[in-house]
Structures are given as structure tokens and as C-alpha cells.
C-alpha positions as CSV (number, residue, x, y, z in Angstrom):
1,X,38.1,92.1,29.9
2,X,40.3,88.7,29.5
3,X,39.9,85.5,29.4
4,X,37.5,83.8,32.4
5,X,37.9,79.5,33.0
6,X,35.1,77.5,34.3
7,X,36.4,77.3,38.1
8,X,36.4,73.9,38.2
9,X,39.4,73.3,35.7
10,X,41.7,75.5,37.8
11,X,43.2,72.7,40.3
12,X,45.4,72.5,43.2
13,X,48.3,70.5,41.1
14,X,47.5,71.3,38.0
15,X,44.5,72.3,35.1
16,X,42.1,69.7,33.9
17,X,38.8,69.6,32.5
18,X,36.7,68.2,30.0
19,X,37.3,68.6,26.5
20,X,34.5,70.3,24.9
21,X,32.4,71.4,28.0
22,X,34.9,72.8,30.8
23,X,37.6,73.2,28.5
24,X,38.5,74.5,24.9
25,X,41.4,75.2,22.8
26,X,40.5,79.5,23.7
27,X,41.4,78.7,27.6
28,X,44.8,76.8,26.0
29,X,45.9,80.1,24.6
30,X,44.6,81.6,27.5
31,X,46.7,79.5,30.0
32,X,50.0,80.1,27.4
33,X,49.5,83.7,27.3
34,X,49.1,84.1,31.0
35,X,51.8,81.5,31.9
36,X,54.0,83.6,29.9
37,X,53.3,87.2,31.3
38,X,54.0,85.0,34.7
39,X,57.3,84.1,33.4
40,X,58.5,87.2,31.7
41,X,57.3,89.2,34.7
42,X,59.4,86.7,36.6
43,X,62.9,87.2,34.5
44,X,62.2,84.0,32.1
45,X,61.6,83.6,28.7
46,X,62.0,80.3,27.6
47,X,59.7,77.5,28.1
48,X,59.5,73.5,26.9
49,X,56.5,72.1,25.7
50,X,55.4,69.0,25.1
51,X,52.2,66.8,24.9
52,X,50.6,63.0,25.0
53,X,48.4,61.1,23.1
54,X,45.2,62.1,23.7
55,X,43.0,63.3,20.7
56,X,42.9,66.3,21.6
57,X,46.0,67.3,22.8
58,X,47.6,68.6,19.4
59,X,44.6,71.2,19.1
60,X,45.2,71.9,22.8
61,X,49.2,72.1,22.5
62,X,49.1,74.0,19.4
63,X,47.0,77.1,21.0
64,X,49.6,77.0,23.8
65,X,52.2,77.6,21.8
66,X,50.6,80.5,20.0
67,X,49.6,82.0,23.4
68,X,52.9,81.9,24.9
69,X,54.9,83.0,22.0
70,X,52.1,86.2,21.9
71,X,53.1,87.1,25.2
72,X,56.9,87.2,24.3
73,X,57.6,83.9,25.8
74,X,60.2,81.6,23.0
75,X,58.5,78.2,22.7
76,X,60.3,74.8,22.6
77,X,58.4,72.4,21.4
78,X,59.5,68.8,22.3
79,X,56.9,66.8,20.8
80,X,54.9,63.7,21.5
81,X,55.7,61.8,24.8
82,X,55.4,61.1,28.7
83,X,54.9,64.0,31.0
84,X,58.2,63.0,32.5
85,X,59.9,63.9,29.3
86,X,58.8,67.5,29.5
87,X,60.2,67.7,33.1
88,X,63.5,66.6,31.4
89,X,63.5,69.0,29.4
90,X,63.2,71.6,32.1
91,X,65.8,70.5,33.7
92,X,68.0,70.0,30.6
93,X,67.3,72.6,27.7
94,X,68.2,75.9,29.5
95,X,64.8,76.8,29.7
96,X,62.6,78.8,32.7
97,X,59.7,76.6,32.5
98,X,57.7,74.0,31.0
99,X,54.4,72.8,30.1
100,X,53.0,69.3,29.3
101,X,49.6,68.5,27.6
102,X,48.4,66.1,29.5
103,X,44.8,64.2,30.7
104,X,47.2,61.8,33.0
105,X,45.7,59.1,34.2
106,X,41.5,60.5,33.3
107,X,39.2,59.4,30.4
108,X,39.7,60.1,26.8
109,X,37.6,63.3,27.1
110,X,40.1,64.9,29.4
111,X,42.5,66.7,29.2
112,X,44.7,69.4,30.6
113,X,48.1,71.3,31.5
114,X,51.3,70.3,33.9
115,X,53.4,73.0,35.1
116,X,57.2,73.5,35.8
117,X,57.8,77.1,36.6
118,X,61.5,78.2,37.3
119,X,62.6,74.5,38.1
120,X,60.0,74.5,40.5
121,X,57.0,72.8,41.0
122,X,53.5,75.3,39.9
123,X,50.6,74.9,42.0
124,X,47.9,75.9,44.5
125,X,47.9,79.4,44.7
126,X,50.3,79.8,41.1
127,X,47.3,78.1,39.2
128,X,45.3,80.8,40.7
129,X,47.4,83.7,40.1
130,X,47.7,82.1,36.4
131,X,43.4,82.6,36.2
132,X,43.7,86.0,37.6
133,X,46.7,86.8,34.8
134,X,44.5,85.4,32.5
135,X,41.6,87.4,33.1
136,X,43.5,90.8,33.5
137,X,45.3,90.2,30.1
138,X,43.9,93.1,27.5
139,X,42.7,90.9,23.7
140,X,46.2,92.2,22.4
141,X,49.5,92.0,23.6
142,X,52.1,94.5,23.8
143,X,54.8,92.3,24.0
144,X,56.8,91.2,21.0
145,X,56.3,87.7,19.9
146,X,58.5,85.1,21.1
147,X,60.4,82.7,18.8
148,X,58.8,79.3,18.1
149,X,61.5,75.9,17.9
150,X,61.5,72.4,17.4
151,X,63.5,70.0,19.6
152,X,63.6,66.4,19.5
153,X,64.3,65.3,22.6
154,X,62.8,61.6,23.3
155,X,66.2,59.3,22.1
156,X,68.1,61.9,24.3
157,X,65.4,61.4,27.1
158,X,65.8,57.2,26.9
159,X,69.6,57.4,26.6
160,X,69.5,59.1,29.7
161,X,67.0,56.6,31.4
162,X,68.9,53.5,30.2
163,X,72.5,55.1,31.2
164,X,71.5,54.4,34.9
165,X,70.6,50.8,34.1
166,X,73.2,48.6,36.5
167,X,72.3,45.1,36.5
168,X,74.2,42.0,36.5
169,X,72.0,39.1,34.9
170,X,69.4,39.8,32.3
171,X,65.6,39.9,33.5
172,X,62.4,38.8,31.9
173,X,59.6,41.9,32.1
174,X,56.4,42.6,31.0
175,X,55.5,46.6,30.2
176,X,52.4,47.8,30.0
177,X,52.1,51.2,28.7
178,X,48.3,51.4,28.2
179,X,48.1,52.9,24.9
180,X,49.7,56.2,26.9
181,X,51.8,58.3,26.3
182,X,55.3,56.0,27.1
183,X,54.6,53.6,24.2
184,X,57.4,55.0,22.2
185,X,59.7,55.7,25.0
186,X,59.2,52.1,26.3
187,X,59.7,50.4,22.6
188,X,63.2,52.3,22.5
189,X,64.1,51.9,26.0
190,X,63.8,47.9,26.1
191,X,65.7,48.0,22.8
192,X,68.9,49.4,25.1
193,X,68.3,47.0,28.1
194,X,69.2,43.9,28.5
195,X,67.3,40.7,29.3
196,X,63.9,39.6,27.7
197,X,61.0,42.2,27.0
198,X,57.0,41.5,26.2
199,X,55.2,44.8,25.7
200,X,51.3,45.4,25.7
201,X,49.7,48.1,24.6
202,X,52.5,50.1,23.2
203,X,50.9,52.0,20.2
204,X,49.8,55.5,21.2
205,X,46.0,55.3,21.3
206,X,44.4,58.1,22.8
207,X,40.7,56.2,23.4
208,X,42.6,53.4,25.6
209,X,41.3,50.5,23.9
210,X,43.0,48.1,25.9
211,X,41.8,49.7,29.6
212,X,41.7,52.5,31.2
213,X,45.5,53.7,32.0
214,X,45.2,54.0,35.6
215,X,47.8,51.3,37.4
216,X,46.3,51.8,40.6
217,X,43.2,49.8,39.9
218,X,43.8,46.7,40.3
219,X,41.4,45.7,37.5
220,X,43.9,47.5,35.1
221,X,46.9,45.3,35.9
222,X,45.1,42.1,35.0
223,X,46.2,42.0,31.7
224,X,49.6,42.8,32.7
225,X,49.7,39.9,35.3
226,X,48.3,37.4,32.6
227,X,51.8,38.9,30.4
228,X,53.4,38.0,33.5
229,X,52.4,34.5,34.5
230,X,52.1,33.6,30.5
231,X,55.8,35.0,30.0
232,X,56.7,33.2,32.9
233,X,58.7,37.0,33.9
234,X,60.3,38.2,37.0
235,X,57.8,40.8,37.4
236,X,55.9,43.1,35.2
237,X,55.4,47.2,35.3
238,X,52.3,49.3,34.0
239,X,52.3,52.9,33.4
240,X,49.8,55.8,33.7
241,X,48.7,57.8,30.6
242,X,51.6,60.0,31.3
243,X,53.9,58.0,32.6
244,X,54.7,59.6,35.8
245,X,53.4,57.2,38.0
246,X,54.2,53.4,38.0
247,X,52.2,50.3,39.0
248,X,54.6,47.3,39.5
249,X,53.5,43.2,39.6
250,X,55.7,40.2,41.2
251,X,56.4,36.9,39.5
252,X,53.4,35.9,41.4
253,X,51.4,38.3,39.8
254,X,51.1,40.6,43.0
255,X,50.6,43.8,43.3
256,X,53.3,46.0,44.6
257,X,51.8,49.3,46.0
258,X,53.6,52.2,45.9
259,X,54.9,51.9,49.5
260,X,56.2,48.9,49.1
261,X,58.0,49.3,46.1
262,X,59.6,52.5,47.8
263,X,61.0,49.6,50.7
264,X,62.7,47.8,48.3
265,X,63.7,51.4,46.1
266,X,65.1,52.6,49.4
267,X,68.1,50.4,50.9
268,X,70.0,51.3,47.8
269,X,69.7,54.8,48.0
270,X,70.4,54.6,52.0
271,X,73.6,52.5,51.0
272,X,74.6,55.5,49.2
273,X,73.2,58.7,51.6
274,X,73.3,57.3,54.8
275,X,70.7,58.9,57.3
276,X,69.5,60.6,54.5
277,X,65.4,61.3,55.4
278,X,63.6,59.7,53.0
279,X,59.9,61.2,52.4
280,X,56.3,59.4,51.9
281,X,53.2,60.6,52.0
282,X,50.7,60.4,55.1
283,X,48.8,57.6,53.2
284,X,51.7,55.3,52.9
285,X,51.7,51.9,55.3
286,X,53.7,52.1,58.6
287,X,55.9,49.5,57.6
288,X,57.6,51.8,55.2
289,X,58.2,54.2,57.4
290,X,59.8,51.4,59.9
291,X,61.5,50.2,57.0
292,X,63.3,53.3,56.8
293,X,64.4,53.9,60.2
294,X,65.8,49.7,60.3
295,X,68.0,50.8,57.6
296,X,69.3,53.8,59.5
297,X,67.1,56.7,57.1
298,X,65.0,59.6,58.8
299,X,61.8,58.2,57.9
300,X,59.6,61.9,57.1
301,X,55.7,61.9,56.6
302,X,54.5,64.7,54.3
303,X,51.0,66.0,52.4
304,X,49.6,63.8,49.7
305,X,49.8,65.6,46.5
306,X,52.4,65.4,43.6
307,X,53.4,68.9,43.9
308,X,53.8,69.0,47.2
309,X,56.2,66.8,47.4
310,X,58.5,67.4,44.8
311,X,58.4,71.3,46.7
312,X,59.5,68.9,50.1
313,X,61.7,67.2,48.6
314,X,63.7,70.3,47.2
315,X,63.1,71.3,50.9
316,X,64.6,69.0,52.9
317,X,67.1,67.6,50.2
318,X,65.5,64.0,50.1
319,X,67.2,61.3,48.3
320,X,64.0,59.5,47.1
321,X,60.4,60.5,47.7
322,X,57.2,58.5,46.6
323,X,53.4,58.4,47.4
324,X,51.0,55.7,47.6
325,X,49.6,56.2,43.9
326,X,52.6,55.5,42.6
327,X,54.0,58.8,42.3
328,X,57.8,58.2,43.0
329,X,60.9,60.6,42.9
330,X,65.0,59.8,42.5
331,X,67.0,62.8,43.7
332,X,69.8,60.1,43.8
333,X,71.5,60.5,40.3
334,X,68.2,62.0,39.0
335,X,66.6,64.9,38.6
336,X,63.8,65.2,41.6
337,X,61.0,64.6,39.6
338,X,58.4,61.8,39.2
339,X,59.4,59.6,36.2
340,X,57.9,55.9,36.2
341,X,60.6,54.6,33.4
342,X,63.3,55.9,35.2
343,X,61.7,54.2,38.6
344,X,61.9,51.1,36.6
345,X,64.7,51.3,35.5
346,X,66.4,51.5,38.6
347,X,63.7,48.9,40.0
348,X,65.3,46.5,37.0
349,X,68.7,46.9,38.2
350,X,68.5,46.8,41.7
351,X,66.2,43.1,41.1
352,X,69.1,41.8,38.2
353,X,72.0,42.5,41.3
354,X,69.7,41.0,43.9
355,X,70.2,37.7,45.6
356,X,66.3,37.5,46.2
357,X,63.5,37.9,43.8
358,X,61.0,40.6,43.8
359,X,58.4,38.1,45.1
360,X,61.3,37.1,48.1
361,X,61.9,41.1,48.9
362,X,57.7,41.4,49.5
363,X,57.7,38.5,51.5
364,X,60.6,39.9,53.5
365,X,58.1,42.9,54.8
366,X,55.9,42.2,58.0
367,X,52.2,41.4,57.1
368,X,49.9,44.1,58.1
369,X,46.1,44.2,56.7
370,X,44.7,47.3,55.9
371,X,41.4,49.1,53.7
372,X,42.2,50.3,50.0
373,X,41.7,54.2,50.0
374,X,38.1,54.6,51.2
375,X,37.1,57.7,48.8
376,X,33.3,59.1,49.6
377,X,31.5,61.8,48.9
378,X,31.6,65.6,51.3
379,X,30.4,69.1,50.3
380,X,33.4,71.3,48.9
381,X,32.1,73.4,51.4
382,X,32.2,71.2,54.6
383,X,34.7,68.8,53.8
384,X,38.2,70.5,55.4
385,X,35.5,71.4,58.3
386,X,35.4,68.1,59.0
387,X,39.0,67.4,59.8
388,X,38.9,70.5,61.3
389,X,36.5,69.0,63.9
390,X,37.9,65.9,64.1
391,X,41.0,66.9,64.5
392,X,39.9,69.2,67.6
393,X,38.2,66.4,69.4
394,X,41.2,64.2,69.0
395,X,43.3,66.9,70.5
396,X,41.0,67.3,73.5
397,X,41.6,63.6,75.1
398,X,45.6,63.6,74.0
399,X,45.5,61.4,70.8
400,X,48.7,60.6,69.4
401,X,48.2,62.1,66.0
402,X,50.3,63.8,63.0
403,X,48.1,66.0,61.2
404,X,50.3,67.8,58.5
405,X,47.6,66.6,56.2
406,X,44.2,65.8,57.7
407,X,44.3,63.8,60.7
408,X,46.6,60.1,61.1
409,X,46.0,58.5,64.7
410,X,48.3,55.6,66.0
411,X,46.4,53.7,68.3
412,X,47.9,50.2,70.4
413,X,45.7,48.3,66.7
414,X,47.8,50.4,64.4
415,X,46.5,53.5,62.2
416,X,43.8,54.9,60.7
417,X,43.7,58.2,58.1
418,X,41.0,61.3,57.6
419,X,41.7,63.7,54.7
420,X,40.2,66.0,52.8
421,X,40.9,65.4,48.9
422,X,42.7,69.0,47.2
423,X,41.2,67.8,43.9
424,X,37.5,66.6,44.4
425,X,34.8,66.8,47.1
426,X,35.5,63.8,49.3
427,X,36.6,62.6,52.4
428,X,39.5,60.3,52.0
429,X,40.1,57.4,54.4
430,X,42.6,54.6,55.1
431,X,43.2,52.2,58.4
432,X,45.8,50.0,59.0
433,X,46.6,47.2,61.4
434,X,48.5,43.9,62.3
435,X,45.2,41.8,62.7
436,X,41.8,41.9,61.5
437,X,40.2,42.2,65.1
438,X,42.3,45.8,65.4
439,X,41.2,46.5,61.6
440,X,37.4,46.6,63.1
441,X,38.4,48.3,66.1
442,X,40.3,51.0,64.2
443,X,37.5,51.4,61.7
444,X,35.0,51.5,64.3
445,X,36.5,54.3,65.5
446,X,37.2,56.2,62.7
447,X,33.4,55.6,62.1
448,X,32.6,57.5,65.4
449,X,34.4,60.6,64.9
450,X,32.8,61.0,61.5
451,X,29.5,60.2,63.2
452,X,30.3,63.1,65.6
453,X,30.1,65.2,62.5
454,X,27.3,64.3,60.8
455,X,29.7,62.0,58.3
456,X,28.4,58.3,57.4
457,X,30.9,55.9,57.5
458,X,30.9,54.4,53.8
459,X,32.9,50.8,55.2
460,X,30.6,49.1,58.3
């Protein structure tokens, strides 16, 4: 027999557990040795690895290495860095596949593994396949052992970041790299920009001393926005723990959520791909997708989920993608994947050619009011049944609704959102309106339908 996981690390986007309990340094060789019959079985042989700066992930990264090269797979290791420098990489080293080390944006006790597989995103049913390979896999291999190498890649990574830097007058910015893995790759990168540059939290710590790396709580930003108001900066930028998605403040100290920033992202890239469609994710404000259409792009709604949209992006040949949680992605000049320094970056030089301020280009968007992500709790086992129902009923009396991903209902008060989380059991929520009287009426009714089926409301 091979090698069984605990079910619960095996995700749709990715593997992640918990150091220790769910996962071990045994399912890391597990996971390289299966990833690697995969790829061989596939044609490839070559694969990138890389890994942050948790505690644990040399341990982790190390039994990788030694699983793929004992299924005949040749192993390039890249180092220390953002997850976004493994996907670089991929796309640059002449390899078939790569594989970051990673707990992203999780506690200190987590941990886990991103895939690239054939320059294409690996998920859903490839990280069950990869379980299955694992478990058929005989204790030794017949292959012949793949070739281990060292490539440092991170001063090639930031020289590419910086070359699409084009700005006309030098900004101040705060970074905040959370003691993740960017803090080296932001210290070099400011040292080729122009303008001035106040960095928090750049040392590599993997026990996040400062806060928890997550820059879609707003609690996690306030540091940042003290930087910013202290600094007396144009605007400040916060990273995950694996710098793949980006959390942005204004002068102001506001937060930018990931829709907005892709407003002000996208009338550059439309200048240059007119009527290009432009893709966001279902969760993702309705003045974004307006935004879009004013400035003459095909505005296109797709699934939530990292993955998925890098696959719709290769689909549809998007210019620029981006979710809510700050997952964005530059087709235009870039590589198609999610990378938060290059997103700021080209945030920094579209602001330093700009005759308004960041603070001016958020007041520019209409006002709407709308609920953070409402997350609550739903049985694995019933959850996707209760979109299911919902989404029937809706159907029944003619509601105008889009439901590639769960269920998102325009009503004469604006919108509201029911989904069923890939990655945990819960519901997930949102409503959105132009007035607080349509809020209420929109939550109210999103309240009834989950009533309907047997689903408390969590937001009276």
C-alpha cells in the first residue's frame, strides 16, 4: 500500500493542513513523489521549487524534493521567497511544473503545497488524482532518480517586477510585508524604484510577530495606515504571507478592496486592449463591473477561487483578472498569474502618471453600501444543497439571477450573494445596495430563502 493523507488536507486549490496533526514531512515526500509520477506520466520532467518563511517549511520543502527526484522528476530548487516567485519560475526556467511551500495567508502552524502543472493551474479534481497516485505508489520506485539543482532566481524575479515600473514623479509608500514571505523581495524591489519608501515588517519571521498576514482584515492594515498617515505617504500596500494577494490603503488611510483597486487597475489596461473582457469574481461590487463596461471592456463574472480564475483567464484571453480577496492577475505584459508586487508595481506607476490621487480615483466611484463577506457555519454535507434549493425556488418565480457560482440576484435595491465555500463548511453571503433602506430589504430577503431551508440568517 502507499501513502494515505488525512482527507481534510487535500483541497480544492491547493494542500494545507496543520503541521504536526494533519500534516508531516512523510505526506511532503508523498505529495513530491506522486506529483512527479503525474508529471512524468504526463511527458514532463522538470519541476521549480521553492518555499516561504514559515518554520516549517524547510523540513517540509526538503522531503519534496527527495520525493520528486525519487520518482525521476529533476528538482530546481529556487529558494526562500513569495509564492509568486515560484510561478515565475514556471513560466521562465523551462520547467513542466512547480511547487511552492506555502501556509499563505494561515497561522504559524500551517502549512502546505501550491501547484503549477504544465503552465497550468492544479486543482479540484488534480489534487485528488495526486491522493489517489499517492496511495497506489509501491515504498520503492522504479524510476531512476531525477537530478537535484540550485537556482537563484529572486534579483532576477525583482528586476523583472521593477522593469515594468513607468512613473513620472516619485511617490511616498508604505509596504507592509507582515514578516511573510516578500520581505526580501520588497527590501530589493524599493531599492530600484524611485520615490520614498518606509517598510514594516520586512524580516522573514515565520511566528508573525507583528500580526497576522492576512490584508483582508482590516485589523491587519492598522499598522500600515498609522505608517501611512505618520509618513504623510500617498498610499500604502500590505502583503499576504505569500505575497500573492495585495491589500492597498489611500492617503486617507482607506481601504481599497480588491474591486476597487481593479477599477482603477483597469482603464490602463482597456487603453491598451480595447473591448478586451475583463474578469472578477461573483463577489466583486457592481460598480466594478459597470466600471468596465463605461470604459468600453466586456465586463465577465466568474467562480471565486484562485485557480479558477487563472484557468478563465487562460480561457477567455483576459487582460487582467482579480477577486475580491485581493487575488489580482496582469495578462497585460505579465505572466497571468497572481503576483501582489507586481500589482503594485503597476498600481505605483499608474498613481506617479496620474493627475488625481489615489484618494481622488476612490472618490471618483459611485457610493454604494454593502455587508463584508458574511461567512457562517453549514454541514459539508448540506451546504451546496442549499444553493441547490435556493437556487430552484428563485428560478420558479423568474428571478434575475447568474449562478455560475452559487446564486447572485439583482433586484430594483441592488444585489445580494449565496455560495457555498470550496475550502470550508460555510455558507458564504454578501448584499449590496445604493441605500441602506434597500440594504435591509435585500438582506431581508436573502434571510427568507435561507429560512426556506432550514438556514439561520447570521446578520438580522
Amino acid at each position: 500500500m502507499g501513502h494515505r493523507f488525512d482527507p481534510t488536507i487535500l483541497r480544492e486549490y491547493d494542500i494545507r493542513g496543520i503541521v504536526g496533526q494533519s500534516l508531516s514531512a512523510a505526506d511532503a515526500r508523498a505529495i513530491g513523489r506522486a506529483y512527479a509520477t503525474m508529471l512524468v506520466e504526463a511527458g514532463g520532467s522538470r519541476v521549480a521549487v521553492g518555499y516561504d518563511g514559515r518554520l516549517t517549511s524547510p523540513e517540509l520543502e526538503a522531503s519534496l524534493v527527495d520525493g520528486l527526484a525519487a520518482e525521476g522528476a529533476d528538482v530546481v530548487r529556487v529558494g526562500r521567497g513569495p509564492t509568486p516567485m515560484v510561478y515565475y519560475a514556471s513560466a521562465t526556467l523551462g520547467v513542466d511544473g512547480g511547487i511552492m511551500v506555502t501556509g499563505s495567508h494561515n497561522p504559524p502552524d500551517h502549512n502546505g503545497f501550491k501547484f503549477v502543472f504544465q503552465g497550468k493551474s492544479f486543482y479540484g479534481t488534480a489534487i485528488q488524482k495526486l491522493g489517489e497516485t499517492a496511495q497506489a505508489l509501491g515504498r520503492a520506485s522504479e524510476r531512476a532518480r531525477g537530478q537535484i539543482s540550485d537556482r537563484a532566481i529572486r534579483e532576477e524575479y525583482v528586476a523583472r517586477l521593477a522593469r515594468d515600473y513607468l512613473g513620472d514623479r516619485p511617490l511616498t509608500v508604505a509596504w507592509d510585508a507582515g514578516n511573510g514571505a516578500t520581505g526580501e523581495v520588497v527590501q530589493d524591489l524599493t531599492a530600484r524604484l524611485p520615490g520614498r519608501h518606509v517598510l514594516l515588517n520586512e524580516t522573514i519571521d515565520g511566528t508573525f510577530p507583528a500580526h497576522h498576514p492576512d490584508p483582508t482584515i482590516p485589523e491587519n492594515l492598522l499598522q500600515l495606515q498609522e505608517a501611512v498617515a505618520r509618513e504623510c505617504c500617498d498610499l500604502g500596500v500590505a502583503f499576504d504571507g505569500d505575497g500573492d494577494r495585495i491589500g492597498v490603503v489611500d492617503s486617507l488611510g482607506r481601504i481599497l478592496w480588491g474591486d476597487q483597486l481593479m477599477v482603477v487597475l483597469a482603464r490602463e489596461v482597456l487603453a491598451r486592449h480595447p473591448g478586451a473582457p475583463i474578469l472578477a469574481d461573483v463577489k466583486a461590487s457592481q460598480v466594478l463591473f459597470d466600471e468596465i463596461a463605461k470604459m468600453g471592456g466586456r465586463p465577465v463574472m466568474a467562480a471565486t477561487g484562485h485557480s479558477l480564475i487563472k484557468a478563465k483567464l487562460l480561457e477567455t484571453g483576459a487582460p487582467l483578472a482579480g477577486e475580491m480577496s485581493g487575488h489580482i492577475f496582469f495578462a497585460d505584459g505579465y505572466y497571468g498569474f497572481d503576483d501582489a508586487m507586481y500589482v503594485a508595481v503597476r498600481l505605483l506607476g499608474i498613481l506617479s502618471r496620474s493627475r488625481h490621487s489615489l484618494v481622488e480615483l476612490r472618490d471618483q466611484l459611485p457610493a454604494v453600501i454593502n455587508t463584508p463577506e458574511l461567512r457562517f457555519a453549514c454541514a459539508e454535507s448540506r451546504k451546496f444543497e442549499v444553493v441547490r434549493e435556493v437556487r430552484e425556488r428563485l428560478q420558479r418565480v423568474g428571478a434575475e439571477m447568474t449562478d455560475i457560482d452559487g446564486v447572485r440576484v439583482r433586484t430594483p435595491d441592488g444585489w445580494w450573494l449565496l455560495r457555498a465555500s470550496n475550502t470550508q463548511a460555510v455558507l458564504v453571503a454578501r448584499a449590496e445596495s445604493e441605500s441602506e433602506e434597500g440594504l435591509a430589504r435585500l438582506k431581508k430577503e436573502l434571510a427568507a430563502e435561507l429560512a426556506a431551508s432550514g438556514v439561520e440568517f447570521p446578520d438580522q
